[in-house]
N, CA, C and O atoms as a Maestro MAE file, in Angstrom:
{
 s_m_m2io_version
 :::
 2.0.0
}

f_m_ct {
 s_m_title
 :::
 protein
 m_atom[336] {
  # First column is atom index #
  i_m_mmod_type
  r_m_x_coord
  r_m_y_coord
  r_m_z_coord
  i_m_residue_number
  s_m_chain_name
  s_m_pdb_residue_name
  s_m_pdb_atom_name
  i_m_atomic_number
  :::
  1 25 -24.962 1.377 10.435 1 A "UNK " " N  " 7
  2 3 -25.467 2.176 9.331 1 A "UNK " " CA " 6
  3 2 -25.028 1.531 8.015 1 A "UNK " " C  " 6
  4 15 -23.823 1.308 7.896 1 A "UNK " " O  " 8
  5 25 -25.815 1.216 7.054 2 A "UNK " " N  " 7
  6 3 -25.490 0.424 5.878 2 A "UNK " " CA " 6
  7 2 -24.971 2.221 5.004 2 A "UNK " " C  " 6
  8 15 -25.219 3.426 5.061 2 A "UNK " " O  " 8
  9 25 -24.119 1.193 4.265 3 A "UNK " " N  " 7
  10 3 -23.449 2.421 3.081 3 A "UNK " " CA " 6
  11 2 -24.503 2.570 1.756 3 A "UNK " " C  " 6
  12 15 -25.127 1.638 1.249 3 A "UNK " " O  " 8
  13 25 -24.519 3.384 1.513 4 A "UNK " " N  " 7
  14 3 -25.079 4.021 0.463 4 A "UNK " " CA " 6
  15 2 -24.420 3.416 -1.209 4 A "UNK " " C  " 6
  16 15 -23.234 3.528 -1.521 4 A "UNK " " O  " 8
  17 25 -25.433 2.823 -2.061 5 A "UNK " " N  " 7
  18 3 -24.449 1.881 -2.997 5 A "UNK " " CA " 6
  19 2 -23.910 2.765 -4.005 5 A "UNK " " C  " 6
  20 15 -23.554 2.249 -5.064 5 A "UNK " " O  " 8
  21 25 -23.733 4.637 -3.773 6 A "UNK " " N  " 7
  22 3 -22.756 4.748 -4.544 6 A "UNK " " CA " 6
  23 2 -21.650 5.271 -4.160 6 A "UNK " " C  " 6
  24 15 -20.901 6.193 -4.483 6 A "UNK " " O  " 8
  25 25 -21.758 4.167 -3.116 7 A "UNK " " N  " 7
  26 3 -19.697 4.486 -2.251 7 A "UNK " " CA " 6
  27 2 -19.253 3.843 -2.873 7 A "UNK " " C  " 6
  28 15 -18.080 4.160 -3.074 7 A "UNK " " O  " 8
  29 25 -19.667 2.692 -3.547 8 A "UNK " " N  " 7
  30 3 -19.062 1.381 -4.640 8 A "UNK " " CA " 6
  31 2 -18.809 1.870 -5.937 8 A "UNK " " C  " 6
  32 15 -18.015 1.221 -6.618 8 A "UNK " " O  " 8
  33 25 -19.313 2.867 -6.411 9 A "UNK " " N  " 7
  34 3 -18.757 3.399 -7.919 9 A "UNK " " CA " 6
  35 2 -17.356 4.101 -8.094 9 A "UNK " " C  " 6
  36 15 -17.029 5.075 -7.416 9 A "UNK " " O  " 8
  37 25 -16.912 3.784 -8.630 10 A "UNK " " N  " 7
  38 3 -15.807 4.238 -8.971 10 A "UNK " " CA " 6
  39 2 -15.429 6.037 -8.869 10 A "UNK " " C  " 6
  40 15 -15.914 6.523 -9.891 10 A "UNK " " O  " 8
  41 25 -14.960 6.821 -8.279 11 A "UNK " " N  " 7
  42 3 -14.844 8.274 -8.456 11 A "UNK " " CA " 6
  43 2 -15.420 8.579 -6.858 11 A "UNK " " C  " 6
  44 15 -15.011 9.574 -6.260 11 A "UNK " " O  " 8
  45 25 -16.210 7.819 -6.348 12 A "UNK " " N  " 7
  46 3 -16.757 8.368 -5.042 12 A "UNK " " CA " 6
  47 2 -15.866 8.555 -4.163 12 A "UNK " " C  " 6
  48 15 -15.115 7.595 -3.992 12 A "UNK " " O  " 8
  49 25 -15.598 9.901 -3.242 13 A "UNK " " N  " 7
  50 3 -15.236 10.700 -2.420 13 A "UNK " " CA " 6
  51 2 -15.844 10.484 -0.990 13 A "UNK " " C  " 6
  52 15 -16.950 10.926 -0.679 13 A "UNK " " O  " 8
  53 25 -15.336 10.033 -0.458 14 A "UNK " " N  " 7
  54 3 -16.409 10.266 1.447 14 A "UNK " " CA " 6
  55 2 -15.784 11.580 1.914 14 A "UNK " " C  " 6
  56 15 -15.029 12.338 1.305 14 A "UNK " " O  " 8
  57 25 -16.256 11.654 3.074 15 A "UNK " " N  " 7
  58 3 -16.436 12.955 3.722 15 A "UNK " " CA " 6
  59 2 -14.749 13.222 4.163 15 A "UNK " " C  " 6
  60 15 -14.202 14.310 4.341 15 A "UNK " " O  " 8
  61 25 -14.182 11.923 4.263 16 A "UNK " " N  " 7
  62 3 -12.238 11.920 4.699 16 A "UNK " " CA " 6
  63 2 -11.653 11.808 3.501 16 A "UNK " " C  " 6
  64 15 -10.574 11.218 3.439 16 A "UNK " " O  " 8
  65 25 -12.310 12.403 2.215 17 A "UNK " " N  " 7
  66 3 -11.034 12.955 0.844 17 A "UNK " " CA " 6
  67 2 -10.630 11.383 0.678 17 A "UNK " " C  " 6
  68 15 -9.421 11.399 0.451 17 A "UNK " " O  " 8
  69 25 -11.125 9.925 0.689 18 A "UNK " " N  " 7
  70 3 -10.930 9.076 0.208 18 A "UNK " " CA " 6
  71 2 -11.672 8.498 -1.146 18 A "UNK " " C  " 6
  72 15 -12.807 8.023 -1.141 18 A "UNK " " O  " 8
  73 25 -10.977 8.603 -2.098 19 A "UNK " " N  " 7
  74 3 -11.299 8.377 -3.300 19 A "UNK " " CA " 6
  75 2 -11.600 6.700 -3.613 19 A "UNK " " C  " 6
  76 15 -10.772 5.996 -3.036 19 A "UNK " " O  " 8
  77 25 -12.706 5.860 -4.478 20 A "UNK " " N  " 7
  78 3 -12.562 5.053 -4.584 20 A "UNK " " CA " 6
  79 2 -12.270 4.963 -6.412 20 A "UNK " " C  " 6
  80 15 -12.809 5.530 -7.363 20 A "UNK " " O  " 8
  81 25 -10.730 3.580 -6.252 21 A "UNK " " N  " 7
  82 3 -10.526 3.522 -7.210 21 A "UNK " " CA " 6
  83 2 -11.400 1.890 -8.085 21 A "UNK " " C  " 6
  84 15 -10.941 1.317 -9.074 21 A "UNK " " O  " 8
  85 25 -12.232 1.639 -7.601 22 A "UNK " " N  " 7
  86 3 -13.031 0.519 -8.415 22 A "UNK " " CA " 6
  87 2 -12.671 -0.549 -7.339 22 A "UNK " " C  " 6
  88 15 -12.005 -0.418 -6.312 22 A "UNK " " O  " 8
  89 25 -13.488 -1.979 -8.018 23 A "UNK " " N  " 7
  90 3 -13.160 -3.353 -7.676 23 A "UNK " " CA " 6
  91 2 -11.615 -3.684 -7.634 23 A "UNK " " C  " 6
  92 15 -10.794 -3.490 -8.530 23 A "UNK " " O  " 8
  93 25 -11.388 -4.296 -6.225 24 A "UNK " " N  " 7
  94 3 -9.880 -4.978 -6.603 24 A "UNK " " CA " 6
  95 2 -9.965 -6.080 -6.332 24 A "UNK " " C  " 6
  96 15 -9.010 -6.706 -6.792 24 A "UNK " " O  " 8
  97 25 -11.186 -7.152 -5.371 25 A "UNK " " N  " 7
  98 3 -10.958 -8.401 -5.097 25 A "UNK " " CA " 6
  99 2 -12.228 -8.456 -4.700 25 A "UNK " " C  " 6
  100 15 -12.720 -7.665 -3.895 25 A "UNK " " O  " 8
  101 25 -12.856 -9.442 -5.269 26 A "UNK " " N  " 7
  102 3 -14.344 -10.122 -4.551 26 A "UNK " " CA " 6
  103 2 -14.369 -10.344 -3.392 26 A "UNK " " C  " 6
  104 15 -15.286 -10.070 -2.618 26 A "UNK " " O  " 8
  105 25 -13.472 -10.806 -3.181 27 A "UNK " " N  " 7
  106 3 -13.048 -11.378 -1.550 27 A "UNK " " CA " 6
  107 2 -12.789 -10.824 -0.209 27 A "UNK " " C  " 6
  108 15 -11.867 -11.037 0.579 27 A "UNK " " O  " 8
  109 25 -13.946 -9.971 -0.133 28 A "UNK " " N  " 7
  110 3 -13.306 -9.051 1.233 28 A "UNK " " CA " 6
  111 2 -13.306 -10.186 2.367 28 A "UNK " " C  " 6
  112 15 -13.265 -11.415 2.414 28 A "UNK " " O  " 8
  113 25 -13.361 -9.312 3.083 29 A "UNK " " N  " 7
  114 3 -12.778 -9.813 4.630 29 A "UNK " " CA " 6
  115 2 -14.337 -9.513 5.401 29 A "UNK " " C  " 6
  116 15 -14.488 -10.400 6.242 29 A "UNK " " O  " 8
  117 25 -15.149 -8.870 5.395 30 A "UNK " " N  " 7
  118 3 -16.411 -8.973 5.888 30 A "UNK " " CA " 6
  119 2 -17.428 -9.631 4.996 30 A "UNK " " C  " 6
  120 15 -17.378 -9.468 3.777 30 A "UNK " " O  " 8
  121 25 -18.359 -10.376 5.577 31 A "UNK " " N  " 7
  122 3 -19.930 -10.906 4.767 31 A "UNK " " CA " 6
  123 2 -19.894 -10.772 4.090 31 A "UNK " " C  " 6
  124 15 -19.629 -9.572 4.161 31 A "UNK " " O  " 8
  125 25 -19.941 -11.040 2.801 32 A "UNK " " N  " 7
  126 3 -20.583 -10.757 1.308 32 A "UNK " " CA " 6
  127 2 -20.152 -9.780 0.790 32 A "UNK " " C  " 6
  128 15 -20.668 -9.161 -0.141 32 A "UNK " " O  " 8
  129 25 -18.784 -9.457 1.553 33 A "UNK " " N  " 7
  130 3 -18.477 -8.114 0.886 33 A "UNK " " CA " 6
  131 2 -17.267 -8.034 -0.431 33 A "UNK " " C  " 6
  132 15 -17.071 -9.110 -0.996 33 A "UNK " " O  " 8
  133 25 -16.713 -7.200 -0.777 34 A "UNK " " N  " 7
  134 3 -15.628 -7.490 -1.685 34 A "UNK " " CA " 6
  135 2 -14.850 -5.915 -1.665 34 A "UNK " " C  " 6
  136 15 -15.470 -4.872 -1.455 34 A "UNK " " O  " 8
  137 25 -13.355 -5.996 -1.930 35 A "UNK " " N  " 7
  138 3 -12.020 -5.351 -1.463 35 A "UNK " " CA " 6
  139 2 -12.605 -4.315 -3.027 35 A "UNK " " C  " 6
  140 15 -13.133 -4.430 -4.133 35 A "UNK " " O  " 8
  141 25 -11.948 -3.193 -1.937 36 A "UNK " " N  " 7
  142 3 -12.369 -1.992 -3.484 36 A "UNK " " CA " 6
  143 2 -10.740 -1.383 -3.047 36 A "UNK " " C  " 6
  144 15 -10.050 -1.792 -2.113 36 A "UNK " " O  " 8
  145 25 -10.433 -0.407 -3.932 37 A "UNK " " N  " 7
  146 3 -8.981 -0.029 -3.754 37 A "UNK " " CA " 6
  147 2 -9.252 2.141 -3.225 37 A "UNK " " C  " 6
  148 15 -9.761 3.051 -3.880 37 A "UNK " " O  " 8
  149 25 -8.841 2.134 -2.320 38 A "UNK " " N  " 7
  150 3 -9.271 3.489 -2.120 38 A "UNK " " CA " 6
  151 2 -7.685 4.292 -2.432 38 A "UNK " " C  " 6
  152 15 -6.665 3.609 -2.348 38 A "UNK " " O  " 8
  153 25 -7.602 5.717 -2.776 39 A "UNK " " N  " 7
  154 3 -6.857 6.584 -2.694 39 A "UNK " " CA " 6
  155 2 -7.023 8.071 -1.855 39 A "UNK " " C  " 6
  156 15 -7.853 8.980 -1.864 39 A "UNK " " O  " 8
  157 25 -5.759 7.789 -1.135 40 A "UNK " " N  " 7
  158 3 -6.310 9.044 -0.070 40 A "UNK " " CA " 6
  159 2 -5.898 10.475 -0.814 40 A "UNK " " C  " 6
  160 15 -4.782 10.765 -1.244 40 A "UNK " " O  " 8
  161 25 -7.165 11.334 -0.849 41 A "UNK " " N  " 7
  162 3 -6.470 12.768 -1.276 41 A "UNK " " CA " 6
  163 2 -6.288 14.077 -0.716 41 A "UNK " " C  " 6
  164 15 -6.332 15.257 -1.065 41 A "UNK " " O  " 8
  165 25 -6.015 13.215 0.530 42 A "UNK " " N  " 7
  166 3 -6.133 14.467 1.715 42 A "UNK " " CA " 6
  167 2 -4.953 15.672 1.381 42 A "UNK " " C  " 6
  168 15 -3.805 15.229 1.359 42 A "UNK " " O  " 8
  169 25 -5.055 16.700 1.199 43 A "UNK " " N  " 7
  170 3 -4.028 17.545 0.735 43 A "UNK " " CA " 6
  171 2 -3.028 17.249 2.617 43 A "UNK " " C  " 6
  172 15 -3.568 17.297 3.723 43 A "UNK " " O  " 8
  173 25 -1.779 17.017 2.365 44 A "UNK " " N  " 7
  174 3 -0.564 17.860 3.440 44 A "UNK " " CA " 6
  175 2 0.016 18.965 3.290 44 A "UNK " " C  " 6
  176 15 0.319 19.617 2.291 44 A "UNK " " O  " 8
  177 25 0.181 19.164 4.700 45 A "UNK " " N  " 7
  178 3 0.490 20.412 5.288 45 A "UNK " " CA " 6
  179 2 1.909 21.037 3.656 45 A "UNK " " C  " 6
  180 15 2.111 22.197 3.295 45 A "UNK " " O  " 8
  181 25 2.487 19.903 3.158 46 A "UNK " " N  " 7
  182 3 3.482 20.629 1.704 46 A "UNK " " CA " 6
  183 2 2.657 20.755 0.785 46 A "UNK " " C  " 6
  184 15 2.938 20.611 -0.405 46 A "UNK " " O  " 8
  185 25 1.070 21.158 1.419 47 A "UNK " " N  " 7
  186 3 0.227 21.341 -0.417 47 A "UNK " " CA " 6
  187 2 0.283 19.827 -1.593 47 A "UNK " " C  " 6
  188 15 -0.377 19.776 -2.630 47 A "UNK " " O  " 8
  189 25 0.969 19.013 -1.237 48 A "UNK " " N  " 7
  190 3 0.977 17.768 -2.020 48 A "UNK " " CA " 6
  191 2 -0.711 17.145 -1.050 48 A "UNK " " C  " 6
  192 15 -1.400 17.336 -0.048 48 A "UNK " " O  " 8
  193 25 -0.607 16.485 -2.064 49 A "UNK " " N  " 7
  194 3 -1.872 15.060 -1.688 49 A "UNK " " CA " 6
  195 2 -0.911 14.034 -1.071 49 A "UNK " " C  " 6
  196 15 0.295 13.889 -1.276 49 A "UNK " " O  " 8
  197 25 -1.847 13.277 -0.166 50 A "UNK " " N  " 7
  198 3 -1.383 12.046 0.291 50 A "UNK " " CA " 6
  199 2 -1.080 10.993 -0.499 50 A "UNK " " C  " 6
  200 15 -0.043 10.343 -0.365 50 A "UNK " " O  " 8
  201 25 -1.895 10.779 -1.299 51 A "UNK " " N  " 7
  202 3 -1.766 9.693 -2.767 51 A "UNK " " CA " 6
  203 2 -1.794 7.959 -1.794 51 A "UNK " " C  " 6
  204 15 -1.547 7.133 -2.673 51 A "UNK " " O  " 8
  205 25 -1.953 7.331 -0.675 52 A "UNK " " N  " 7
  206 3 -1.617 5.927 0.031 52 A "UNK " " CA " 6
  207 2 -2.915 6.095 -0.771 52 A "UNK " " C  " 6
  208 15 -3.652 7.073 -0.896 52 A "UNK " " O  " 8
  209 25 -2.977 4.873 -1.270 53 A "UNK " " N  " 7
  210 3 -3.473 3.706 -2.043 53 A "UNK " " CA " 6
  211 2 -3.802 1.995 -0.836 53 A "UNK " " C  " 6
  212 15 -2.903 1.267 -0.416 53 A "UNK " " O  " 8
  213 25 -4.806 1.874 -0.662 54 A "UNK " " N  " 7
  214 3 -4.797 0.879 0.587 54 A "UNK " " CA " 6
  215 2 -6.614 0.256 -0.200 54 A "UNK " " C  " 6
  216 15 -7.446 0.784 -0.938 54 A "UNK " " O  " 8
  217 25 -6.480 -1.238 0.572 55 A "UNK " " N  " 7
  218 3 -7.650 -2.101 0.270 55 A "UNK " " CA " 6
  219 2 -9.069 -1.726 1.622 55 A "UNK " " C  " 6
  220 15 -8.846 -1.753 2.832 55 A "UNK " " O  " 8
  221 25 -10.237 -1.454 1.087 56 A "UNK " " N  " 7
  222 3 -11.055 -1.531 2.030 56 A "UNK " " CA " 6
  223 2 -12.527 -2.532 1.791 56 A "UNK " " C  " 6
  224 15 -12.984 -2.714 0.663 56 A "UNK " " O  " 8
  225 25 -13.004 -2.983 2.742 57 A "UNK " " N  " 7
  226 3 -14.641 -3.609 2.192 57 A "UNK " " CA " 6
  227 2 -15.360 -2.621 1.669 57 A "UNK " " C  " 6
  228 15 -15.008 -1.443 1.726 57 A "UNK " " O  " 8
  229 25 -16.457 -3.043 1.101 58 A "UNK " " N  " 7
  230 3 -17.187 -1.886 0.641 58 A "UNK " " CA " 6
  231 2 -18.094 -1.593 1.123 58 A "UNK " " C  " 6
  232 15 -18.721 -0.654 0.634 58 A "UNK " " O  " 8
  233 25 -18.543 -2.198 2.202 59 A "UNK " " N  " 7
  234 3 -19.167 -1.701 3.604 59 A "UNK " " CA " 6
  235 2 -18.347 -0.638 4.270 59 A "UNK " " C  " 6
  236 15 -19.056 -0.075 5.104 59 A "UNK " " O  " 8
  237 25 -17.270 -0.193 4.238 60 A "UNK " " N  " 7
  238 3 -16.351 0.298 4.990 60 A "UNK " " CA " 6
  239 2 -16.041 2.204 4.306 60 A "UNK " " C  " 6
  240 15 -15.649 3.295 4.720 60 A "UNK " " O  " 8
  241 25 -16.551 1.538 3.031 61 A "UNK " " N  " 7
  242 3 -15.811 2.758 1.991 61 A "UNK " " CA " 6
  243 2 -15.929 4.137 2.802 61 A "UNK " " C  " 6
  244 15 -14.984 4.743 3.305 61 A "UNK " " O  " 8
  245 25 -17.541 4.581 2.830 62 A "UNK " " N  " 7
  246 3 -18.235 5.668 3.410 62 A "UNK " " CA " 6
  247 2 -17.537 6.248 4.554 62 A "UNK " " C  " 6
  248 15 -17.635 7.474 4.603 62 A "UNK " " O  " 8
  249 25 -16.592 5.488 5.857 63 A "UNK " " N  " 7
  250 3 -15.873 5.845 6.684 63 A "UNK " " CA " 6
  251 2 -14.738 5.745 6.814 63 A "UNK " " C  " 6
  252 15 -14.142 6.082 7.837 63 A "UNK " " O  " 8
  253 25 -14.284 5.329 5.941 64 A "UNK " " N  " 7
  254 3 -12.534 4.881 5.803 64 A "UNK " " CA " 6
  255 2 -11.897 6.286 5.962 64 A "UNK " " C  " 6
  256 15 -12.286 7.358 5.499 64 A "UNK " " O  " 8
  257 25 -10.650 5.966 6.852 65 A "UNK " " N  " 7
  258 3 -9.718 7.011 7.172 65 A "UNK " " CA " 6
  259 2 -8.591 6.615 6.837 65 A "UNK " " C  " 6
  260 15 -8.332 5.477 7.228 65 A "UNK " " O  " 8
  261 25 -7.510 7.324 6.029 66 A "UNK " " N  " 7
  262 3 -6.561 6.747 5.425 66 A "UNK " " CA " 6
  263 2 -5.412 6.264 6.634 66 A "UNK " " C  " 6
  264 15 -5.117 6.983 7.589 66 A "UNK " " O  " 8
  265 25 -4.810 4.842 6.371 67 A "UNK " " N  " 7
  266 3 -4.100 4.317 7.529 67 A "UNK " " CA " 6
  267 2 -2.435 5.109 7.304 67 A "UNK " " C  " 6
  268 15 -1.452 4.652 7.887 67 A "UNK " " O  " 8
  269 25 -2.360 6.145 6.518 68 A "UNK " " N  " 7
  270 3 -0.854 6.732 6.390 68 A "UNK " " CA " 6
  271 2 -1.232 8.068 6.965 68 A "UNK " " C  " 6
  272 15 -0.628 8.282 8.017 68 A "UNK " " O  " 8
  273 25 -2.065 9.055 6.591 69 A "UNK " " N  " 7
  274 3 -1.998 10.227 7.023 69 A "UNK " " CA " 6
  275 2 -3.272 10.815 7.719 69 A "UNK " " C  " 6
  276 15 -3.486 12.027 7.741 69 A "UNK " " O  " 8
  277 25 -4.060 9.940 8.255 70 A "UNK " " N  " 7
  278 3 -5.181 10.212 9.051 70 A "UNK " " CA " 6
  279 2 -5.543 8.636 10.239 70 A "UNK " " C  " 6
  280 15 -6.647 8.137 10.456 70 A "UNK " " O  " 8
  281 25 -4.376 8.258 10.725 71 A "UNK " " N  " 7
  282 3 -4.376 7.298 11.426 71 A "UNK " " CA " 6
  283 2 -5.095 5.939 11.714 71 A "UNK " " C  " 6
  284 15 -5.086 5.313 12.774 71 A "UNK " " O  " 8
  285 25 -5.816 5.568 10.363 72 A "UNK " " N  " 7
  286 3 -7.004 5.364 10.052 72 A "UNK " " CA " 6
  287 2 -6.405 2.832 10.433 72 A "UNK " " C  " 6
  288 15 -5.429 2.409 11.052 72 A "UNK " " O  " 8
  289 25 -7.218 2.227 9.918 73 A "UNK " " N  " 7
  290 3 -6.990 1.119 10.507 73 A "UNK " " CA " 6
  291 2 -6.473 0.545 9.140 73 A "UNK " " C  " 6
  292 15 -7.139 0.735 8.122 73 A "UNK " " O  " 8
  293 25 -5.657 0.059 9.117 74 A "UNK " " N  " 7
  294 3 -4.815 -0.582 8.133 74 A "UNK " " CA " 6
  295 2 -5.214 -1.404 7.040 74 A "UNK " " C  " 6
  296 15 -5.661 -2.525 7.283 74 A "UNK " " O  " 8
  297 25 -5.101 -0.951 5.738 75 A "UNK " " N  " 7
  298 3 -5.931 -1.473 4.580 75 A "UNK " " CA " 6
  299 2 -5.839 -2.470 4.366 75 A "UNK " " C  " 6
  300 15 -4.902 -3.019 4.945 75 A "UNK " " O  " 8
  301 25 -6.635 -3.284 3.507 76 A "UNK " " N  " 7
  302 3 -6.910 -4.935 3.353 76 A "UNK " " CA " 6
  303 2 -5.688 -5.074 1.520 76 A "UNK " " C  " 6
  304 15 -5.350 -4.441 0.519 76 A "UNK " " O  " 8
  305 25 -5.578 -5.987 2.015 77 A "UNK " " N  " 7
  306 3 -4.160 -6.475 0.843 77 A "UNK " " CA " 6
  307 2 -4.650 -6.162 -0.636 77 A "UNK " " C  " 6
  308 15 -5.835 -6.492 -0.605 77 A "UNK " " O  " 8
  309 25 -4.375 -5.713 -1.877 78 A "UNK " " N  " 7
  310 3 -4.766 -5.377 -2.878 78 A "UNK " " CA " 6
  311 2 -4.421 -6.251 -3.909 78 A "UNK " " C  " 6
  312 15 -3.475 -6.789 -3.332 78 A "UNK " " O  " 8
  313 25 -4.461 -6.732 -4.858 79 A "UNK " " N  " 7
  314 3 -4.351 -8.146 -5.791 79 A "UNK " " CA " 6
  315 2 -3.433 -7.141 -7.090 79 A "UNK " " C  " 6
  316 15 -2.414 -7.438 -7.713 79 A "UNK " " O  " 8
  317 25 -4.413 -5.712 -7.152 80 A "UNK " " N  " 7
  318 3 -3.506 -5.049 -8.523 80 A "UNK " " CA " 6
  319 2 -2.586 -4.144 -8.092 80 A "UNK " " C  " 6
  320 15 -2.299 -3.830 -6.937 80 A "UNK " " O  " 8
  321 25 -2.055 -3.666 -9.359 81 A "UNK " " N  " 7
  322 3 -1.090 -1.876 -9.060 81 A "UNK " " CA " 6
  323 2 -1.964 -1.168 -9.434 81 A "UNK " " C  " 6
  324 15 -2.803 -1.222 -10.334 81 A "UNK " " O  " 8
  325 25 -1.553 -0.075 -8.207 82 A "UNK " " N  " 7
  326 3 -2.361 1.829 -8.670 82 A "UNK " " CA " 6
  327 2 -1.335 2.150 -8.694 82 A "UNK " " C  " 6
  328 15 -0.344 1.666 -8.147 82 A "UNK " " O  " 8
  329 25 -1.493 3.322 -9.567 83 A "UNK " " N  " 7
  330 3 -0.507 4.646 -9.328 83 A "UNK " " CA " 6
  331 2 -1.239 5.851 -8.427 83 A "UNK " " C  " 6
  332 15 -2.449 6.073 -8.412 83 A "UNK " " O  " 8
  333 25 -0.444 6.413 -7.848 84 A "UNK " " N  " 7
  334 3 -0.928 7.913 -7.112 84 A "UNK " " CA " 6
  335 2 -1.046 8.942 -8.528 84 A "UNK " " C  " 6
  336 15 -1.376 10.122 -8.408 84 A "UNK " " O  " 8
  :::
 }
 m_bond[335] {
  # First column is bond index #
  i_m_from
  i_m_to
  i_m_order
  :::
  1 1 2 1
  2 2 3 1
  3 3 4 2
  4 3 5 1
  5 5 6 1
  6 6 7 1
  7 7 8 2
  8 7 9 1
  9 9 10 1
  10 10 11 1
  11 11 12 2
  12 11 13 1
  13 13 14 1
  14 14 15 1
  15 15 16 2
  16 15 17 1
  17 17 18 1
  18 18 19 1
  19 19 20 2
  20 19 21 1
  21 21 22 1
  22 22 23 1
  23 23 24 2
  24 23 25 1
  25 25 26 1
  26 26 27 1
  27 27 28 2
  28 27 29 1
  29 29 30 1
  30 30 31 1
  31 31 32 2
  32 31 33 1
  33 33 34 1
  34 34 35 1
  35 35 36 2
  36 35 37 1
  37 37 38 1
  38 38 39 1
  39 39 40 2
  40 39 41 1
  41 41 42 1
  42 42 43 1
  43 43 44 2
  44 43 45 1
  45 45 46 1
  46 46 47 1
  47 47 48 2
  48 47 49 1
  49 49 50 1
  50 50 51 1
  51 51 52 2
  52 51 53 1
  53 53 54 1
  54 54 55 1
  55 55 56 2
  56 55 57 1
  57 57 58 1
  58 58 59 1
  59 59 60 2
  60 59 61 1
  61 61 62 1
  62 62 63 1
  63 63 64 2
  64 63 65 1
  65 65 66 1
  66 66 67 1
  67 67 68 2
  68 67 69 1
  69 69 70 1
  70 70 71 1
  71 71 72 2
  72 71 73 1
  73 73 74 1
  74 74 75 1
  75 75 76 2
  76 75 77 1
  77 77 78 1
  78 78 79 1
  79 79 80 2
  80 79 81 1
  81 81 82 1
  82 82 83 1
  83 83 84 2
  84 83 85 1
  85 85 86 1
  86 86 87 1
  87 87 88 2
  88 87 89 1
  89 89 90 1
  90 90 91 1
  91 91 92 2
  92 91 93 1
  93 93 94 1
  94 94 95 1
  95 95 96 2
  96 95 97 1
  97 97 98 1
  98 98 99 1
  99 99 100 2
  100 99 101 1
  101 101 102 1
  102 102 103 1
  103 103 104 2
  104 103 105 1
  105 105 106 1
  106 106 107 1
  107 107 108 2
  108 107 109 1
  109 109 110 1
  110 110 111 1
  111 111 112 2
  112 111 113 1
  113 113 114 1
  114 114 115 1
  115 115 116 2
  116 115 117 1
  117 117 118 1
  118 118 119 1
  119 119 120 2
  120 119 121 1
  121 121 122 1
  122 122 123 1
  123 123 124 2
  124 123 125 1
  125 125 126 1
  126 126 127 1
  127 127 128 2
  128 127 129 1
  129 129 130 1
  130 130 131 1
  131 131 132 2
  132 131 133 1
  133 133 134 1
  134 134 135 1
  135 135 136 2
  136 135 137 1
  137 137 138 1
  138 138 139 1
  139 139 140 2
  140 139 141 1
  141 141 142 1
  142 142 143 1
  143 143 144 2
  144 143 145 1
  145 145 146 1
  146 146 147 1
  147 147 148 2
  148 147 149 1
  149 149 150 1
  150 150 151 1
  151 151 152 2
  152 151 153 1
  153 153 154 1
  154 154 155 1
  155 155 156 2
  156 155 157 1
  157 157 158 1
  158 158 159 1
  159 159 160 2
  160 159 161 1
  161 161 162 1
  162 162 163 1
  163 163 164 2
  164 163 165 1
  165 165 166 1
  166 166 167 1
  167 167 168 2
  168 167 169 1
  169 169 170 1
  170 170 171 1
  171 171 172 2
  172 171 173 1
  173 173 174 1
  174 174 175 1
  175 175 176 2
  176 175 177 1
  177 177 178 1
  178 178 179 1
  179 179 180 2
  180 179 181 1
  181 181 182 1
  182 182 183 1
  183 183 184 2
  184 183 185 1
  185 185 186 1
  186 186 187 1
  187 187 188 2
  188 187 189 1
  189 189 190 1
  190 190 191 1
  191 191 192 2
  192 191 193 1
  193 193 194 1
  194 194 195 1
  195 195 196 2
  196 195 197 1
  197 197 198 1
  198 198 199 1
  199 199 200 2
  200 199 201 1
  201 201 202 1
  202 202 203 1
  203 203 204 2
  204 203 205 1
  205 205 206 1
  206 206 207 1
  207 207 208 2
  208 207 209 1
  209 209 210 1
  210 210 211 1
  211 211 212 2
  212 211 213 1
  213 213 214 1
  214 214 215 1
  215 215 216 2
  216 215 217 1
  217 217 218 1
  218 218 219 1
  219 219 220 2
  220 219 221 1
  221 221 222 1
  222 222 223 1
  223 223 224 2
  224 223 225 1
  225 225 226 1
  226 226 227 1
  227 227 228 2
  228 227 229 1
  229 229 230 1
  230 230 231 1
  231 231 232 2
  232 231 233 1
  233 233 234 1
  234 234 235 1
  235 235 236 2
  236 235 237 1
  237 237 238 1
  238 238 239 1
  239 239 240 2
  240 239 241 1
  241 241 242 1
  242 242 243 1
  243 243 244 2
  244 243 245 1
  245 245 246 1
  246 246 247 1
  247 247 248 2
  248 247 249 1
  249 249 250 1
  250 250 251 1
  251 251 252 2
  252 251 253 1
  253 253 254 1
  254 254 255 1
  255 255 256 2
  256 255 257 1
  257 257 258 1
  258 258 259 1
  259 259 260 2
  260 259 261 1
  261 261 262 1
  262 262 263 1
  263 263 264 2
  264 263 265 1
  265 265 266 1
  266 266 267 1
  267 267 268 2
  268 267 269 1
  269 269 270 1
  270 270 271 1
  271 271 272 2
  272 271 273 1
  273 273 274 1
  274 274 275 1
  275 275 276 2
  276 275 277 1
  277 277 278 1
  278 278 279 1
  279 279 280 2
  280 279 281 1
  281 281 282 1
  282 282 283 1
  283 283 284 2
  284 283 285 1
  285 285 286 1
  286 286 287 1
  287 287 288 2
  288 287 289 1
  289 289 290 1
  290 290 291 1
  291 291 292 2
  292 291 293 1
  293 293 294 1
  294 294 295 1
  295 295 296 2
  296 295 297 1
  297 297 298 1
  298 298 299 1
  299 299 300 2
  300 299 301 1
  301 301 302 1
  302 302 303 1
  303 303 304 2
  304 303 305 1
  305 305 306 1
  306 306 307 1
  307 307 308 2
  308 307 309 1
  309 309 310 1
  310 310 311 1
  311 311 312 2
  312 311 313 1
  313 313 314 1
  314 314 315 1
  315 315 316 2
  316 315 317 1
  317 317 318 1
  318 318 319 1
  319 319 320 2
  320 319 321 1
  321 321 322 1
  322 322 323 1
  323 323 324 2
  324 323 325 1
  325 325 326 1
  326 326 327 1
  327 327 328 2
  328 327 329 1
  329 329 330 1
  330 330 331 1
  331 331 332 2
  332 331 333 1
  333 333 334 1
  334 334 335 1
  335 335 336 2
  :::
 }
}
């Protein structure tokens, strides 16, 4: 299933409370793709947000499950700093 191109804008939400925070590297790891920086905002069970910050393709965005609090597959390396 191809992703929808506004999983790539900045602010987009998928259906697993993963936020995308913009471009972080041209260079993904799949085809033609390039590393976007996601933030997970899955609320925990202490009412806090998750806040993991992890690299995904942007083929990937639409299904990404965060690899800290939804067991999800381990994010691709990030070039900048986020804050939670």
């Amino acid at each position: 299933m191809k992703a929808s191109p506004s999983t790539t804008i900045i602010g987009f939400v998928n259906r697993n409370q993963q936020v995308n925070l913009g471009l972080d590297n041209p260079n993904g790891t799949d085809h033609g793709q390039s590393v976007y920086a996601l933030r997970c905002e899955r609320p925990l069970p202490d009412g806090t947000k998750c806040g993991h910050v992890y690299g995904a393709n942007g083929s990937d965005i639409h299904l990404r499950l965060c690899p800290k609090c939804q067991n999800g597959k381990p994010g691709l390396p990030l070039t900048k700093s986020y804050t939670a």
